[in-house]
N, C-alpha and C positions, 0 to 999 in steps of 0.2 A: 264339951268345948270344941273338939272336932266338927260335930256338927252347925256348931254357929259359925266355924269359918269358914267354913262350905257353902253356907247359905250366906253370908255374905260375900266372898269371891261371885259368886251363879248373880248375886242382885248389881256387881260392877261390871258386871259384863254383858249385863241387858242391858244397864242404863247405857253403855258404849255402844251400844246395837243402836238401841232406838234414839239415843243422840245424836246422830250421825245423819245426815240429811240431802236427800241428791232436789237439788234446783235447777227446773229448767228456766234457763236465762229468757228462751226466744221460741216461740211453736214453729216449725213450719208453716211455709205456704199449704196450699190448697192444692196445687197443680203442678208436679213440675215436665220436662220433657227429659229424653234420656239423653246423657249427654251437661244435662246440668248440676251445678253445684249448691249441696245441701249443707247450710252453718249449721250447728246448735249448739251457742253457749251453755254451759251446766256449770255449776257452784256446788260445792262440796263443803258442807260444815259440819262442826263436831262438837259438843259441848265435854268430853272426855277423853278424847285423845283417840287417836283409833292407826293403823296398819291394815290397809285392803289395798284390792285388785279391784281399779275400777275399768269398766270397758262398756263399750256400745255396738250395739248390732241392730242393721235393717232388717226388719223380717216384711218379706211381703210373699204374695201367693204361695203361702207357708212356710214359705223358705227362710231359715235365716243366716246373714251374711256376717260376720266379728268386721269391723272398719276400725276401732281404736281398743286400745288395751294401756295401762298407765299404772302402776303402784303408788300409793299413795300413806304420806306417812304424817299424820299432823297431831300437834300439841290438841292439850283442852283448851277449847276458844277460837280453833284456828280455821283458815277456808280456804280453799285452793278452787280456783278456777280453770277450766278447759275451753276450746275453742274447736272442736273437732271437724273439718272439712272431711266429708263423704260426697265423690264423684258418681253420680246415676249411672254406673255404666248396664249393658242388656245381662251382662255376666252377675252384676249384684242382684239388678232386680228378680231375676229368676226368666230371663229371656220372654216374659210377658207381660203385656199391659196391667195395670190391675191398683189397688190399694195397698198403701205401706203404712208401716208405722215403725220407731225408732225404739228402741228398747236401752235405757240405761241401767246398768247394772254396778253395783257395790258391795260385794261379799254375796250375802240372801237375799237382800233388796233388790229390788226396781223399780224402775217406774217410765212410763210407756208417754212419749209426744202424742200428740192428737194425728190421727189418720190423714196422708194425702195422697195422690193418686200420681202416677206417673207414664208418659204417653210419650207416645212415639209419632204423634200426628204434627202435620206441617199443612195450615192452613192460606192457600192461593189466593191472593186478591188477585183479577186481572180483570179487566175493565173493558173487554172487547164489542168496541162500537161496530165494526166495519166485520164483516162475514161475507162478502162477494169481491173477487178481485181477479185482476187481467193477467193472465200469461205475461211474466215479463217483470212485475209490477214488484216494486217493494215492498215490504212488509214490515215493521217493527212491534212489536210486544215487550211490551213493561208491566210492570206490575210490585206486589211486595207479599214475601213469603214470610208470614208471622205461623213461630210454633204456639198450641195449643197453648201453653203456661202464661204466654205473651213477649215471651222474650223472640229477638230478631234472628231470622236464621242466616247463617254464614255459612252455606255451601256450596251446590250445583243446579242447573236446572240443564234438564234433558226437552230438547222438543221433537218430536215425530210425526212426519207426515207422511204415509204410505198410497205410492197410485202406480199406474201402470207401467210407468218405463221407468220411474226409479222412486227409489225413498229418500225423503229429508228424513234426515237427521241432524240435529246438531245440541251441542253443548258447548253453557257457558258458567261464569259462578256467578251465587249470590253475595253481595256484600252488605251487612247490618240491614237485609230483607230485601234491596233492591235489586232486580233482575233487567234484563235489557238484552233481546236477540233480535238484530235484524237480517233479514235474509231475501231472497228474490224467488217469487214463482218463476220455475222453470217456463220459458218460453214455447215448449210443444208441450206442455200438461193437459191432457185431455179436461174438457169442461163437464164436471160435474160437480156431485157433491163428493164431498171428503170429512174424513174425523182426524184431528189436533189434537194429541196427546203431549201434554205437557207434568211429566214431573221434576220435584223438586225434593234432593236431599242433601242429608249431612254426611258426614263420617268423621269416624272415630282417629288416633294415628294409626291404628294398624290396618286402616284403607274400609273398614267395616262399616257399614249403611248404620247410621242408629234411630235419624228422623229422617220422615219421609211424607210426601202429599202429593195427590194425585189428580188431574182436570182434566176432562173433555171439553172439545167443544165443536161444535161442528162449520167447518168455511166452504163454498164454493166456488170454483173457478168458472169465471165468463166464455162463452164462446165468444171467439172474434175471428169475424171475415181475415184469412189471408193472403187466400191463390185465389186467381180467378181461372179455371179453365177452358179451353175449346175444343172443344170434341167433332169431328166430320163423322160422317157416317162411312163415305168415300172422302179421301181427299183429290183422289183424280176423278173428274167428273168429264161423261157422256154425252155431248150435247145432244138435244132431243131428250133427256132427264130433270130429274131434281135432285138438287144438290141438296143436302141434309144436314145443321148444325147444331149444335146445342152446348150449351152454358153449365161448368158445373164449379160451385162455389165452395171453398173449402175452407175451416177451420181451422186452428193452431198446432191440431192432432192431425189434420189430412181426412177430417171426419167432414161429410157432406152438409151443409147448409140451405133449409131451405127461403128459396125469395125469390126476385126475377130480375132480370138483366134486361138492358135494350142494345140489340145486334143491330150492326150496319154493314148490310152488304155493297163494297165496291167496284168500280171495275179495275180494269189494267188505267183508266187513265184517271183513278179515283173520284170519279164521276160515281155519287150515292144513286143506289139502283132502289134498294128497298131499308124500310128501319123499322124491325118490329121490338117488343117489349114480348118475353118470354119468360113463363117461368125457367127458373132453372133445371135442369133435367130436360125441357122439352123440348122438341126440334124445332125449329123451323126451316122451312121449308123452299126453294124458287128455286121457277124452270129456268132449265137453260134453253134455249132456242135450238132447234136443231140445225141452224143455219150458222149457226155460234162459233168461229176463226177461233182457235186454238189461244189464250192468256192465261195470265194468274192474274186472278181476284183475289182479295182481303176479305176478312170482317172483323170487325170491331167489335169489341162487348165492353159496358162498361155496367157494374154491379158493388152497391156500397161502397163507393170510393175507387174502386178496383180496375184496373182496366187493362186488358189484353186486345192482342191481335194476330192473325193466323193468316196462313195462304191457304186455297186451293186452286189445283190444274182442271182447266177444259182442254179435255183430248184432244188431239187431231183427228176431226174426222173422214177420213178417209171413204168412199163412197161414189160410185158409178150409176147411170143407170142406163142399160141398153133396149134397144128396139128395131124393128125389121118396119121400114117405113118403104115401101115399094119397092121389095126384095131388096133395100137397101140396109146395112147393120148400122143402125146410127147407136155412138158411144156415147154419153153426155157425162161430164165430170158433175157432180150434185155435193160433192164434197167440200171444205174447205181446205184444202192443203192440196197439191199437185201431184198428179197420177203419174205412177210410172211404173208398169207393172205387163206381164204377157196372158194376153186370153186367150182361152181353150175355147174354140167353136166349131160346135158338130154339124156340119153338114152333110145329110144322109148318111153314110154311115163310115165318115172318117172327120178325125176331129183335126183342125187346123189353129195353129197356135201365133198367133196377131200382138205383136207389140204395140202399146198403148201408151203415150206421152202425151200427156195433157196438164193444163193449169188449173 
């Protein structure tokens, strides 16, 4: 007799095992980002009555995580329903990318959701037509930051541009994926090429990076004509010489340009004496007469738009020339500018000192 109520207790308390049944309401996605939220309805039914512990845990990259726990106590016939919200955070999934899957559990049962994957990636639209631009010039970048899953990101985007006298930097946020940073090439940015690093992420509340995405892409900066310079070789000039000038054209950075310029040499009474086309860097070149009165001359240069102007001095030439025209000491002033000065003249063998005033 013992024995048959044995054997039958052992056969009500399988049939309360195997009567008992976890439902999943709803599979997961395929994909989600960290940072996003996981439903999964489940249904609980019983055809005998049952008392368990039911609870659910993510396991991924072998790890696994308890997110709900719930006692449950129902009649035969009866069903209770769950709605359990699980936050992706880098701490549940096991701080690495990878495959999950959701385990529910009921006494010794389970039963497992279908596999989906969860990613930390933040994929950059930006649509950049324009990759050459002018010291100075404005610049906007728009674009839209969608995560991996497909949902919209709501975070920051970083932009970096590193050259020689200083780095862009800036930051601003995304909102439901759109981004938007305008900003100004520095005005002396030396002209070349350069690399634009732009990223894009989120965070958690406790300030923590959870998605993130990353873009290059490469811009150049234009040289453009600034300064024009004028260069003398002398600025006081010799008459009886060549005066020496040359052109040098400079860029946004102070860097040299090469191209040519046309000089115009004038006088004191701007009366054009000569006009040549030079390159830049090259001299050019005009004598001065050595009979040439003491002024200041100009020259002109004008180079892509550009145009300067400079002085140089023609010396006073100071200048005598003497001779013994029939034992006579004839002085002649050969100078341009008026003598006034005492000669030393040896005669046999003592020197005799002769002031000299002349025009």
């Amino acid at each position: 007799m013992r024995k048959i109520i044995t054997l039958l207790v052992l056969a009500i308390f399988l049939t309360s095992v195997v009567s008992a049944e976890i439902l999943i309401q709803t599979q997961p996605k395929a994909l989600y980002n960290i940072g996003d939220t996981v439903e999964i309805p489940v249904k609980i039914t019983t055809l005998a009555g049952l008392q368990q512990t039911f609870s659910m845990h993510l396991i991924c990259n072998n790890q696994q995580k308890d997110y709900f726990m719930n006692d449950i106590n129902l009649m035969a016939g009866e069903e209770e329903s769950f709605s359990p919200v699980l936050i992706l955070t880098k701490a549940k999934v096991g701080g690495l990318n990878g495959d999950c899957v959701i385990k529910a559990v009921l006494g010794n049962d389970y039963i497992l959701t279908t596999e989906f994957s969860v990613s930390d990636f933040i994929t950059i639209d930006f649509p950049m037509e324009k990759v050459e631009f002018n010291p100075g010039e404005s610049v906007l970048i728009q674009g839209i930051a969608t995560k991996e899953s497909g949902e919209l990101v709501n975070g920051f985007i970083e932009l970096s541009i590193v050259n020689d006298l200083e780095n862009i930097n800036l930051i601003d946020t995304v909102s439901d994926g759109d981004f938007s940073i305008n900003f100004s090439i520095p005005k002396t940015m030396p002209a070349k090429p350069y690399l634009a690093k732009i990223k894009v992420y989120e965070k958690d509340t406790t300030g923590e990076i959870t998605n993130n995405g990353f873009m290059d892409y490469n811009i150049a900066i234009k040289q453009v004509p600034t300064n024009l310079e004028i260069l003398f070789e002398e600025s006081d000039v010799e008459p009886g010489t060549s005066m020496k000038v040359k052109t040098i054209l400079h860029d946004q950075a102070g860097e040299a340009i090469k191209s040519v310029s046309i000089m115009t040499v004038k006088d004191e009474n701007n009366q054009i004496l000569t006009q040549e086309e030079k390159s830049t860097g090259e001299f050019l070149e005009y004598p001065i007469s050595y009979k040439e009165p003491p002024a200041e001359w100009k020259i002109f240069a004008v180079s892509n738009q550009l145009t300067n102007e400079a002085s140089f001095k023609i010396k006073e030439k100071e200048e005598i020339r003497a001779e013994l025209v029939n034992r006579t000491l004839v002085v002649t002033n050969i100078g341009y500018v008026p003598y006034n000065h005492t000669l030393s003249v040896k005669i046999a063998d003592k020197f005799e000192e002769l002031p000299v005033t002349m025009g």
